[in-house]
C-alpha positions in Angstrom: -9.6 22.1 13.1 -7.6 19.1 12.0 -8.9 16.9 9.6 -9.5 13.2 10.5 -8.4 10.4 9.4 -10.3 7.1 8.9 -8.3 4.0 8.7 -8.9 0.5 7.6 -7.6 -2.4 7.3 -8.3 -5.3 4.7 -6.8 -8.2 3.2 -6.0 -8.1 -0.7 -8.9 -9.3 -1.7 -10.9 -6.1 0.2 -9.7 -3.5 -2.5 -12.0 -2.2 -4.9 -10.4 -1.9 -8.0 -9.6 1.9 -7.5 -8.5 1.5 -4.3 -6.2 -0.8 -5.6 -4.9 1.6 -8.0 -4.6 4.5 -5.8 -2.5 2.4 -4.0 0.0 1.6 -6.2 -0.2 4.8 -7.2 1.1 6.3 -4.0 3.6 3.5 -4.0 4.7 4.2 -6.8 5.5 7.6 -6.1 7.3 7.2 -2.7 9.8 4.0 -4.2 9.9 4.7 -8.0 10.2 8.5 -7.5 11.0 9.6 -4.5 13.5 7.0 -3.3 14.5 6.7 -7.1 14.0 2.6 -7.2 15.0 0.7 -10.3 12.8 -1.9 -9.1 9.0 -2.3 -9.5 7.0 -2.3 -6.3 4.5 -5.6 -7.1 6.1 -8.1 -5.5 3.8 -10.6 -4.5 3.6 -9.9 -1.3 0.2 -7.7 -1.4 -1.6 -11.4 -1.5 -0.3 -12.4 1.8 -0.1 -9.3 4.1 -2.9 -7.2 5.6 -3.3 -3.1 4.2 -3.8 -0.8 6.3 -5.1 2.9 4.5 -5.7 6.4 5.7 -8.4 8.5 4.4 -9.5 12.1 4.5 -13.0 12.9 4.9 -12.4 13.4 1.3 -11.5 10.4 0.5 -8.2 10.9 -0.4 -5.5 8.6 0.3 -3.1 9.9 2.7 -1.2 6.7 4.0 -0.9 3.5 3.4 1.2 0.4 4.8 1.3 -3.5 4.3 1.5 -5.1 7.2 3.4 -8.4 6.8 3.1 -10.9 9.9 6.8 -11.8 11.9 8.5 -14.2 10.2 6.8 -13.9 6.5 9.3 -14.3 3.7 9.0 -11.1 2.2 12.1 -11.8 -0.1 11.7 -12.0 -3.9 13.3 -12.9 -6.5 14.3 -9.8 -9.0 15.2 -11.0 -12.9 
């Protein structure tokens, strides 16, 4: 049998501070890592997008999106 997955979907201000980090975390491994980025991932757009987060019946994150609304400038500004 399959596991499930249990999904939710929050504004920023739903994380808990691990799930915050976990997060990030997984970020963090799929840009800096994987895709071998020279940029960081916290961009500012986490504060105006909705999350979206798959769980295991674990509780282990196994996907995660942001989901930014049509026409939000998602550009920033890299120094």
């Amino acid at each position: 049998m399959a596991n499930r997955v249990a999904w939710h979907c929050h504004r920023f201000d739903g994380f808990t501070p691990l799930a915050l980090y976990r997060a990030l975390q997984l970020r963090d491994r799929v840009f800096v890592v994987e895709q071998q980025s020279i940029y960081g991932d916290v961009d500012g757009v986490d504060l105006h997008c909705l999350h979206l987060s798959g769980h295991d019946d674990g509780g282990r994150l196994l996907a995660y999106a942001r989901l930014i609304a049509p026409g939000r400038n998602t550009r920033t500004r890299r120094r």
